[in-house]
C-alpha positions as CSV (number, residue, x, y, z in Angstrom):
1,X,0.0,0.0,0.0
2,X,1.4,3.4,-0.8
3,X,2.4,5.9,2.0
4,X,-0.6,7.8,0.8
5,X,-4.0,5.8,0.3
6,X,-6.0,7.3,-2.3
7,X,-9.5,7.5,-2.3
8,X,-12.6,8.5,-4.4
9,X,-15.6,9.9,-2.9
10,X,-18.3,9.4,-5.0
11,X,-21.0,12.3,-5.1
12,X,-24.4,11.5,-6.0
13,X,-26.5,15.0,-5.2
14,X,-24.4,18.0,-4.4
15,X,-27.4,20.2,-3.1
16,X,-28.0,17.0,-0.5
17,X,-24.5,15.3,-0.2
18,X,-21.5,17.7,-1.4
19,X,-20.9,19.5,1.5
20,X,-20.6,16.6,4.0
21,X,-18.4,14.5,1.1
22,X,-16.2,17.6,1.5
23,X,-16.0,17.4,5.4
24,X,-15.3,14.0,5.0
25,X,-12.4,14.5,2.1
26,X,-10.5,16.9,4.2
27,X,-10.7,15.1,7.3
28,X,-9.1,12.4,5.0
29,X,-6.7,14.3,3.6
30,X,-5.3,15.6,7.3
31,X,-5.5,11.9,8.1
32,X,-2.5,11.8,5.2
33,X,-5.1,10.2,2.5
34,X,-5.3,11.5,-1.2
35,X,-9.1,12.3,-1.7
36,X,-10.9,12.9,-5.3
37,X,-14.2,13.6,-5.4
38,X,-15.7,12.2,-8.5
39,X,-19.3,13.1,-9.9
40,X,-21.2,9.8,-10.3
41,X,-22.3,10.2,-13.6
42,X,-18.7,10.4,-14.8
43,X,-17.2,7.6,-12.6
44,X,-17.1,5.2,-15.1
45,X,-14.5,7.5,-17.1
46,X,-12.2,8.6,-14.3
47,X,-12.2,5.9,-11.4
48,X,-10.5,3.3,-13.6
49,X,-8.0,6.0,-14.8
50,X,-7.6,7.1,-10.9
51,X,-6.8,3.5,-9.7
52,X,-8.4,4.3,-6.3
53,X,-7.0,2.5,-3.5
54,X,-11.0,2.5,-2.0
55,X,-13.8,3.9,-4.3
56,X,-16.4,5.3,-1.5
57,X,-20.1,4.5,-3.4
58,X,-23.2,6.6,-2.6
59,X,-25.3,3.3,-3.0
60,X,-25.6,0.0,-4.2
61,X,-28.4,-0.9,-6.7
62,X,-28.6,-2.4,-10.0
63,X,-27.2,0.6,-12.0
64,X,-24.2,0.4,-10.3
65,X,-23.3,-3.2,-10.1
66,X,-21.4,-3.3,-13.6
67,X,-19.2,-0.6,-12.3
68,X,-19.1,-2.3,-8.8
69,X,-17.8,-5.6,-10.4
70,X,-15.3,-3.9,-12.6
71,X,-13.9,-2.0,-9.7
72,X,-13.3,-5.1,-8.0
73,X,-12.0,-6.9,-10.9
74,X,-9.2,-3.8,-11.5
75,X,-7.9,-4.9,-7.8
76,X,-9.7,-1.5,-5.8
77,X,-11.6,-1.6,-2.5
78,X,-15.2,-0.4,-2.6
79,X,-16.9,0.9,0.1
80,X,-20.3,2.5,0.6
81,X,-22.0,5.7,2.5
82,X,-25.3,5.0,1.3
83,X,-26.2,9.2,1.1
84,X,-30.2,8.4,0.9
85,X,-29.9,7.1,4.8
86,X,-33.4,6.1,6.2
87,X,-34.6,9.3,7.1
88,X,-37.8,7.9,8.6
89,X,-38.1,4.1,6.4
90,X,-38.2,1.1,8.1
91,X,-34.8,-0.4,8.9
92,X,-35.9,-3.7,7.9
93,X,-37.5,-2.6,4.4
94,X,-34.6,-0.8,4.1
95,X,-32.1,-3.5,4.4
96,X,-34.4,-6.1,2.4
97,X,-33.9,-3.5,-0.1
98,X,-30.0,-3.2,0.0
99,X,-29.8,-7.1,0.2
100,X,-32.0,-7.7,-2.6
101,X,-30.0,-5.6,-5.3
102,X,-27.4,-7.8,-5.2
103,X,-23.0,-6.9,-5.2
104,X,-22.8,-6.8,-1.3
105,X,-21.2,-9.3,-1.3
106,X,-18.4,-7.6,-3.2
107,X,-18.3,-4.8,-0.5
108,X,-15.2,-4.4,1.8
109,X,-16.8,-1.6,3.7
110,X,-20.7,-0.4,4.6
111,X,-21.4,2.0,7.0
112,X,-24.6,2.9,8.2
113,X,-25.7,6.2,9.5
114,X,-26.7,4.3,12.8
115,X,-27.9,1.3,15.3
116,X,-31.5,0.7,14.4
117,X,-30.1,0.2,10.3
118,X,-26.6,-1.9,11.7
119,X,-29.3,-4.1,13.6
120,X,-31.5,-4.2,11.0
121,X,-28.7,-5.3,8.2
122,X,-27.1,-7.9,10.9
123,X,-31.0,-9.5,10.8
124,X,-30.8,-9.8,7.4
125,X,-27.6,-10.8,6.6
126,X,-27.0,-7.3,4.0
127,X,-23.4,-7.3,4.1
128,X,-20.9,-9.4,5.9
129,X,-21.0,-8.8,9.7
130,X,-16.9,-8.1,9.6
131,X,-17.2,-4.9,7.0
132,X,-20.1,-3.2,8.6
133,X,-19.6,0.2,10.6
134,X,-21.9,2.1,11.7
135,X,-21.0,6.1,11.6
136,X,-23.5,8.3,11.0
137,X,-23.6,10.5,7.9
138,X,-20.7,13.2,7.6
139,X,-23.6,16.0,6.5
140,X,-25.3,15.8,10.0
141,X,-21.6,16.7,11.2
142,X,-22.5,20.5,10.4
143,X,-26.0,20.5,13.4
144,X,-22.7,20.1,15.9
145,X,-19.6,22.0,17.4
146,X,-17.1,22.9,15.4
147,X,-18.6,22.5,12.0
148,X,-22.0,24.5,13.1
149,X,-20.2,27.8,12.4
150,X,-19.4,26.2,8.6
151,X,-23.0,26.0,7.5
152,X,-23.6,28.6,5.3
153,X,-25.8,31.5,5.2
154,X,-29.1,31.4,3.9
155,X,-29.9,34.3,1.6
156,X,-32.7,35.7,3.3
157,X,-32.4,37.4,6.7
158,X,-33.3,34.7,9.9
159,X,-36.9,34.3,11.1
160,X,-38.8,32.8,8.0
161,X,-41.6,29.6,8.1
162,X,-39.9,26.8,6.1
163,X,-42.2,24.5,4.4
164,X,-40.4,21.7,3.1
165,X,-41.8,19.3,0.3
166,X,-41.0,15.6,-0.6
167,X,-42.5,14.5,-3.8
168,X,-40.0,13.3,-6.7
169,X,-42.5,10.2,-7.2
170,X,-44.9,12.7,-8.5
171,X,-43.4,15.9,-9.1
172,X,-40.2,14.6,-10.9
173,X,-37.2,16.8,-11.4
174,X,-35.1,14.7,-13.5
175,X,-37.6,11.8,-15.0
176,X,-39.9,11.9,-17.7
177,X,-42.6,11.8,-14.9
178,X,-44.1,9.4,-12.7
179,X,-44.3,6.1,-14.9
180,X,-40.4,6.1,-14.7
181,X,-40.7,6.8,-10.9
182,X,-43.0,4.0,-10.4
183,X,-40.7,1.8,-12.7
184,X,-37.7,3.0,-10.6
185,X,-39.0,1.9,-7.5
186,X,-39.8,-1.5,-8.8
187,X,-36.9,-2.2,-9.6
188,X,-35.7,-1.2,-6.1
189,X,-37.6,-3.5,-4.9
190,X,-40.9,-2.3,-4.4
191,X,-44.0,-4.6,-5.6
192,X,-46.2,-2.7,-8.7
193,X,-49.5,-2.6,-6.7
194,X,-47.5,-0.7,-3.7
195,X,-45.6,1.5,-6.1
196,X,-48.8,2.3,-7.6
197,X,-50.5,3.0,-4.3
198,X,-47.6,5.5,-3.7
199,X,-47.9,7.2,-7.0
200,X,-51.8,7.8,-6.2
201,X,-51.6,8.9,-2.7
202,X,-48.6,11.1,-3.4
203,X,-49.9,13.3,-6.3
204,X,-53.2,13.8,-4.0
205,X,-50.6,15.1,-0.8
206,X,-48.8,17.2,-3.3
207,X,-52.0,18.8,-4.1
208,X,-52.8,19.2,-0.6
209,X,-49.3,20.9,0.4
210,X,-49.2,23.4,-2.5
211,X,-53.1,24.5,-1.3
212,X,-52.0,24.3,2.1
213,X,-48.8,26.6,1.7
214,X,-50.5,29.0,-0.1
215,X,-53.2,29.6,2.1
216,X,-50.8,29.9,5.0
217,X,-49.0,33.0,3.4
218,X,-52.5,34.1,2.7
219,X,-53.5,33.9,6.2
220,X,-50.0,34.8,7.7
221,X,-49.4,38.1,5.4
222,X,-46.8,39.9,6.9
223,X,-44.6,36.9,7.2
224,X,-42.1,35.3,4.8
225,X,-42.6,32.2,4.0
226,X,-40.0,29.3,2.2
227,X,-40.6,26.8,0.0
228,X,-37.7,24.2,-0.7
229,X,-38.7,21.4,-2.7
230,X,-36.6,18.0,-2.5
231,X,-33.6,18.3,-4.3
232,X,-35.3,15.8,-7.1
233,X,-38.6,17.6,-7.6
234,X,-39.5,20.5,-10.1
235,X,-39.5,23.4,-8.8
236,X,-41.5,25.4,-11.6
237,X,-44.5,23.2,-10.3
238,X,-44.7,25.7,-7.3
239,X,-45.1,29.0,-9.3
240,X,-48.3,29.6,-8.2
241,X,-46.9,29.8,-4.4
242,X,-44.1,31.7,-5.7
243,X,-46.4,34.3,-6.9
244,X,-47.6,35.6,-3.3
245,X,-45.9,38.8,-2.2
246,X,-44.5,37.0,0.6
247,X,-43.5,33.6,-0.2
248,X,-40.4,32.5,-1.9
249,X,-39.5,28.8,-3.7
250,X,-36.0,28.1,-3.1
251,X,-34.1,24.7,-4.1
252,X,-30.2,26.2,-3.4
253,X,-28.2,25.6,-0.5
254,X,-28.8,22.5,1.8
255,X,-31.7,21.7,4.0
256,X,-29.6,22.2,7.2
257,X,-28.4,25.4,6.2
258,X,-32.2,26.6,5.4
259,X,-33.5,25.1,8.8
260,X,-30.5,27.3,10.6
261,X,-32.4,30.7,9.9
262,X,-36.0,29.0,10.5
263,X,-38.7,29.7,13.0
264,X,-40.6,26.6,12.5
265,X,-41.0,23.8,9.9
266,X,-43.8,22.5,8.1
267,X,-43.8,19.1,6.3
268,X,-45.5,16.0,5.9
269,X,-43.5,13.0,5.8
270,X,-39.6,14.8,5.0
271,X,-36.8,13.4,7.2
272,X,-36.2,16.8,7.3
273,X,-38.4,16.6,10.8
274,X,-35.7,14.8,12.0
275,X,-32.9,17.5,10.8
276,X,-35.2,20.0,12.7
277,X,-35.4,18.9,15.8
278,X,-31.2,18.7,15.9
279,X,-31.1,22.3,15.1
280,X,-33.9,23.0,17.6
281,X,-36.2,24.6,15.4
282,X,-40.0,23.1,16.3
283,X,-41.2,20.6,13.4
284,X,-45.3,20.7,12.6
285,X,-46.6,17.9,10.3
286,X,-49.6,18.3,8.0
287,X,-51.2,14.8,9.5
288,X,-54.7,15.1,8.2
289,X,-54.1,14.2,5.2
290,X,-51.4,11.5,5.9
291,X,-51.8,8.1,4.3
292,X,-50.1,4.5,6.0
293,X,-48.3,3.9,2.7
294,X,-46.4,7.4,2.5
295,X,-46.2,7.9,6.2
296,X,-42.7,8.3,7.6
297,X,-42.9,7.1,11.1
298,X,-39.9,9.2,12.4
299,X,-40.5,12.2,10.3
300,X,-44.2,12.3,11.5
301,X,-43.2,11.4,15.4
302,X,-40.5,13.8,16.3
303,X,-43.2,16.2,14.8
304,X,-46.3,18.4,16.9
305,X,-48.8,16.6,14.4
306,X,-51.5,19.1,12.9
307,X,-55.0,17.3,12.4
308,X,-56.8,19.6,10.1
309,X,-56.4,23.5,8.4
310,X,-57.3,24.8,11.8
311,X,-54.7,23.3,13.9
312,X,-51.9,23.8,11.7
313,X,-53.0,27.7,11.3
314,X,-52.8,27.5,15.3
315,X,-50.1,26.1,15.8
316,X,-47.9,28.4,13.4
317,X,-49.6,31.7,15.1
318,X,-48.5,30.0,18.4
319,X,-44.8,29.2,17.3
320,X,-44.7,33.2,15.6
321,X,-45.7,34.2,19.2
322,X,-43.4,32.2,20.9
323,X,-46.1,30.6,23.0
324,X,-46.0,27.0,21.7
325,X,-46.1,24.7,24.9
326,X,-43.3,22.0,25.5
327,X,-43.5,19.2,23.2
328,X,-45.4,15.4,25.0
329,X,-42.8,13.9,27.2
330,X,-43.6,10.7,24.5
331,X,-42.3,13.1,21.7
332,X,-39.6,14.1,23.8
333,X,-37.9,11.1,24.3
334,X,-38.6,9.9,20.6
335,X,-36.7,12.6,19.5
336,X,-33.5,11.5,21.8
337,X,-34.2,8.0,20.9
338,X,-34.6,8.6,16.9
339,X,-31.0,9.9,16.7
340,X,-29.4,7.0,18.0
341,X,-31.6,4.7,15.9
342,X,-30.9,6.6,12.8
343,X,-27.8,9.1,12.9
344,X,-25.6,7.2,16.2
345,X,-25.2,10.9,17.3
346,X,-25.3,14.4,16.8
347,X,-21.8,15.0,18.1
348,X,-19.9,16.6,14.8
349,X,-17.5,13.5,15.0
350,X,-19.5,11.2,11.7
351,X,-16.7,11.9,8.9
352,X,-14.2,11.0,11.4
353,X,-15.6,7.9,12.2
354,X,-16.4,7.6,8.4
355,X,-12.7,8.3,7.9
356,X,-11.1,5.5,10.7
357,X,-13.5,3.1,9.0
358,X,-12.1,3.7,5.4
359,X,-8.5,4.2,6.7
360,X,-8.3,0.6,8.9
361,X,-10.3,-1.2,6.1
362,X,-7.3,0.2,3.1
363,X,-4.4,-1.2,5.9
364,X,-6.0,-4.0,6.7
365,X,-6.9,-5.6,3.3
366,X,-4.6,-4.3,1.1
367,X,-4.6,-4.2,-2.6
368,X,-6.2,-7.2,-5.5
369,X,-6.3,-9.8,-2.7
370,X,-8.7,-11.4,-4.7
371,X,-8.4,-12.9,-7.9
372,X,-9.9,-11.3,-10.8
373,X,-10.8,-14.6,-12.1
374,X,-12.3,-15.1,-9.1
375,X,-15.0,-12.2,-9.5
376,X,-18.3,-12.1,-11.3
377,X,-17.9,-10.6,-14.2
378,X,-19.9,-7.2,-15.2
379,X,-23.2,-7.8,-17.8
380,X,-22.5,-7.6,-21.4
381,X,-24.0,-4.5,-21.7
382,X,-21.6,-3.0,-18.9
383,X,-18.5,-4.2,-20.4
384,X,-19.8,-2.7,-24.0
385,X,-20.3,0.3,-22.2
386,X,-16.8,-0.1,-20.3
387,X,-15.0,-0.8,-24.2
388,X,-17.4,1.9,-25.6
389,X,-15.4,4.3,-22.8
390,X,-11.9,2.9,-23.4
391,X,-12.3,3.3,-27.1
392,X,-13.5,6.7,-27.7
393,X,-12.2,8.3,-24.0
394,X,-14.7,11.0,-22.5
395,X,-15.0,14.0,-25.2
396,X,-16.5,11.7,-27.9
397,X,-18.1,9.4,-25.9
398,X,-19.9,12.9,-24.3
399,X,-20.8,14.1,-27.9
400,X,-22.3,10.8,-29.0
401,X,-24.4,10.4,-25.8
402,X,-25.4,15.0,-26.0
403,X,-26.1,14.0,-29.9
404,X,-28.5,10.3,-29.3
405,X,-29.3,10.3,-25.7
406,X,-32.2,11.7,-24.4
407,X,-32.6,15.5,-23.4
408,X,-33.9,14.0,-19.7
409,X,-30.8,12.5,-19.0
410,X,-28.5,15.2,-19.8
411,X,-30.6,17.2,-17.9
412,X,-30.3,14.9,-15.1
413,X,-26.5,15.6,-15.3
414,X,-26.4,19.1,-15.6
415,X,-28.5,19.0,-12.5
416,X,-26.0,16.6,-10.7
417,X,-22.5,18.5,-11.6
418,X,-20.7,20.6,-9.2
419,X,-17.1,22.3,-9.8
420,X,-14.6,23.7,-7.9
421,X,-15.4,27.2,-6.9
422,X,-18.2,25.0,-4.6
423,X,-15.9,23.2,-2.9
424,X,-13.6,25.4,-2.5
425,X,-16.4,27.7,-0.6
426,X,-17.7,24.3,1.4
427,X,-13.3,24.0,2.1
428,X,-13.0,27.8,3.7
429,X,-15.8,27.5,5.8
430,X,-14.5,24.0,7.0
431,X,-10.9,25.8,7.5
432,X,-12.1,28.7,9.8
433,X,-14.0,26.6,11.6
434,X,-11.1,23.6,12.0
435,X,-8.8,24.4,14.8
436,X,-5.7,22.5,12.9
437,X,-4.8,25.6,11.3
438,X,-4.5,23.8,7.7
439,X,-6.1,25.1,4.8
440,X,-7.1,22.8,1.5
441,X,-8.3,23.4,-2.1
442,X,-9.7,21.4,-4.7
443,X,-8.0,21.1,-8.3
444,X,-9.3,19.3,-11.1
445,X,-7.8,16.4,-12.4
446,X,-7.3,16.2,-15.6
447,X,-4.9,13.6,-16.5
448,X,-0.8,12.7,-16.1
449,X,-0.6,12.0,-19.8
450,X,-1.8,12.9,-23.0
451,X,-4.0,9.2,-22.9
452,X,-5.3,10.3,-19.6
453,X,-6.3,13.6,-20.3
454,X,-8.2,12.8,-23.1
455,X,-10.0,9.3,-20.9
456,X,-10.9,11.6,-17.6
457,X,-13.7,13.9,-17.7
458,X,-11.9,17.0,-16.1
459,X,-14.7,17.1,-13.4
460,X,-13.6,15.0,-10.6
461,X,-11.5,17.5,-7.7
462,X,-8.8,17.0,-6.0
463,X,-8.2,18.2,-2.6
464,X,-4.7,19.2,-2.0
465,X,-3.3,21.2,1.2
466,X,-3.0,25.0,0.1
467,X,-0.2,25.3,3.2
C-alpha cells in the first residue's frame, strides 16, 4: 500500500450530499489520504483512470453493479455511505432493499448512518457482519460544534416559516414523470401494486401541500414564508406559491443550512423533521391528510402533528408568538431515541468515524487480494459500455451520448454537476471553523498524460493542502 492511500468519494446530489463529502475529504486528507471527489455520472471514465486504492459508493443498486464488479476486478476496495440514509423508512425494508439488489457481497466496507439500520442489516444478513460500521452521515456533522459555524448562510435574513416538500414520485425533477418513478421503485424492490398506491396517494398530498402553503402565506401576510422542494422535484410546479408577495421557492443551499435561519418547519412525511429537531427549530406535520403507505414514522413522530387546516393555522400563530407549549414527554424522548436509531449521534464527530473506518479497512486488506478470475464478471451490456469508454475516452463518448441520448438525462446531469469554486467555498468555511490551522483546495484532475487527459472527464477535484 502506498504511504498515501488514495481514495474517491463518490458524489451523488451535491445540493443534499456535497458539503458533507467535503467534510469527510479533508478530514481524509489531514488523516495523510489522497481524496478525489468524482461526480457519479462520470465515474465510469475517471475511477478506472484514478486507480483508487477504495472507491467510496453513494449506494448499491442495479445501476451500479457493472461498475461495482469492474472496480473489484481492476484490484480497488469499494466501500459504501449510502447518502439516501433512512430518514424515517423502516430499517428492515430498508435492508431487504439493500440485500435484494445484489453486489454486497463484493463490498469491503458499509457504513450505516446508525444502530437501528446496523441491527437491521445484521437480521438480514445485508453485508458481511466483519465490514459493517456504523458512523452516522458526515452531513449531520455541520448540526454540531465545530462545523455548526461552517454551515452557510441562507440568503434571506433569519426568522422565515420553512415549508419543506417531498415529492420526486410525482413531481419529478429529473424523469420523464411518474411512470419512470413507479418503474424506478420496482426495480428497487418495491412490488407494482404498492408503487402504484404511492404514485396515487402522493400526487393527492402534493396537491394538498401546494393549497395548504398558499393559504398559509395568505393567512399569515406579513410573514415570509420558504418553499424548498426536495432536491429531485421540479421546482417550476410551485409557481403559483411563488407568486404571493410573501413567499419564496427556493431549491439552493442545503436543508440544514435553510432550517438554521427558520422559525418553525412545516412538512408532511420529509426526514427533514428529524434534521429540525437537531437544530432546535419546532417541526409541525400536515397529519390530516397523511396516508399509511407514504407515512414516515420518524419524520411524523419527532413532529407536533397538525390534524386539520385549523390546527396547523394555530399552531404556526403559536410558534410566531413564541407561546407553543413544551412538546409530549412521548415526543420528547422519541426525539433522543430517533438519533441513536438513525444518525448514532449528533456530536460533529460522523466523517471522522467515516474516515477510521475507510482508513483501517485500506491497511487492513490491502490491494487485488482477490483474484480477478475469481470475481463475477460485469453484464455484457456493462463491459460494452466499459469498451465503448476505453475506445473513444470522454469527449467523444460525451458528444455521441449529447447527440443520441435523451434530453432528460442530460438534464439529469447538468443538474447533478458541481465544480470547484463549490468546494472550495464548502473547504473555507470547514478551515475557519477547523482548529488544525491547515487550509485545502480542490484542483481538477485532468490527467498525467496525454491518454489520460483525453480518458478523464476533467470534473472530478482533487483536494490538495494549500499550506
Amino acid at each position: 500500500m502506498p504511504d498515501k492511500p488514495h481514495v474517491c468519494l463518490i458524489v451523488d446530489n451535491p445540493l443534499r450530499d456535497l458539503e458533507g463529502l467535503v467534510l469527510l475529504g479533508r478530514q481524509l486528507a489531514a488523516a495523510n489520504a489522497r481524496v478525489t471527489l468524482v461526480p457519479m455520472y462520470e465515474q465510469g471514465f475517471d475511477v478506472p483512470q484514478l486507480r483508487p486504492d477504495l472507491v467510496l459508493l453513494n449506494y448499491t443498486r442495479p445501476n451500479n453493479a457493472d461498475l461495482i464488479k469492474s472496480y473489484k476486478r481492476a484490484g480497488m476496495m469499494v466501500g459504501v455511505l449510502d447518502t439516501e440514509g433512512i430518514g424515517g423508512k423502516n430499517p428492515d425494508q430498508f435492508a431487504g432493499m439493500v440485500k435484494s439488489v445484489g453486489c454486497t457481497d463484493l463490498v469491503d466496507l458499509y457504513c450505516v448512518w446508525g444502530r437501528a439500520q446496523q441491527a437491521a442489516f445484521q437480521r438480514h444478513g445485508t453485508v458481511p457482519s466483519n465490514v459493517l460500521q456504523t458512523t452516522g452521515c458526515p452531513r449531520y456533522d455541520f448540526c454540531a460544534a465545530p462545523w455548526r459555524s461552517a454551515l452557510p448562510k441562507p440568503s434571506l435574513a433569519s426568522g422565515y416559516v420553512l415549508i419543506n416538500t417531498n415529492f420526486p414520485v410525482v413531481n419529478p425533477r429529473f424523469s420523464k414523470g411518474s411512470s419512470d418513478e413507479q418503474e424506478a421503485m420496482v426495480q428497487a424492490g418495491v412490488s407494482p401494486e404498492f408503487a402504484r398506491q404511492i404514485i396515487l396517494e402522493a400526487a393527492d398530498a402534493y396537491r394538498s401541500v401546494l393549497d395548504m402553503s398558499i393559504k398559509l402565506a395568505k393567512h399569515f401576510t406579513a410573514v415570509r414564508f420558504v418553499l424548498r422542494p426536495h432536491p429531485f422535484e421540479n421546482i417550476r410546479s410551485y409557481d403559483a406559491f411563488a407568486e404571493l408577495p410573501n413567499a419564496q421557492v427556493i431549491q439552493d443551499g442545503t436543508s440544514l443550512e435553510w432550517l438554521s435561519g427558520a422559525r418553525l418547519l412545516i412538512h408532511q412525511n420529509c426526514s427533514t423533521a428529524i434534521e429540525a429537531t437537531m437544530l432546535k427549530v419546532e417541526p409541525l406535520s400536515m397529519e390530516w391528510f397523511n396516508t399509511p403507505a407514504l407515512r414516515l414514522e420518524a419524520a411524523s413522530r419527532v413532529s407536533r402533528s397538525a390534524g386539520s387546516e385549523n390546527d396547523l393555522i394555530d399552531m404556526v400563530q403559536q410558534g410566531l408568538d413564541e407561546r407553543l407549549p413544551p412538546v409530549a414527554q412521548e415526543i420528547e424522548n422519541f426525539r433522543n431515541e430517533i438519533i441513536g436509531d438513525l444518525f448514532t449521534a449528533v456530536d460533529g464527530a460522523s466523517s471522522s468515524r467515516v474516515t477510521k473506518a475507510i482508513l483501517d479497512t485500506i491497511a487492513g486488506n490491502g490491494r487485488g487480494q482477490t483474484a480477478a478470475a475469481a470475481l463475477p464478471r460485469p453484464s455484457a451490456r456493462g463491459l460494452a459500455a466499459t469498451a465503448v469508454r476505453r475506445a473513444l475516452g470522454y469527449r467523444a463518448s460525451s458528444s455521441l451520448r449529447r447527440r443520441f441520448g435523451s434530453a432528460e438525462n442530460e438534464r439529469r446531469r447538468l443538474g447533478k454537476a458541481f465544480g470547484t469554486d463549490a468546494v472550495n467555498s464548502v473547504l473555507r468555511r470547514l478551515d475557519a471553523a477547523c482548529a488544525d490551522g491547515r487550509r485545502y483546495v480542490a484542483q481538477r484532475v485532468i490527467g498525467s498524460s496525454k491518454w489520460a487527459a483525453r480518458a478523464v472527464s476533467g470534473t472530478s477535484l482533487q483536494l490538495t493542502e494549500a499550506n
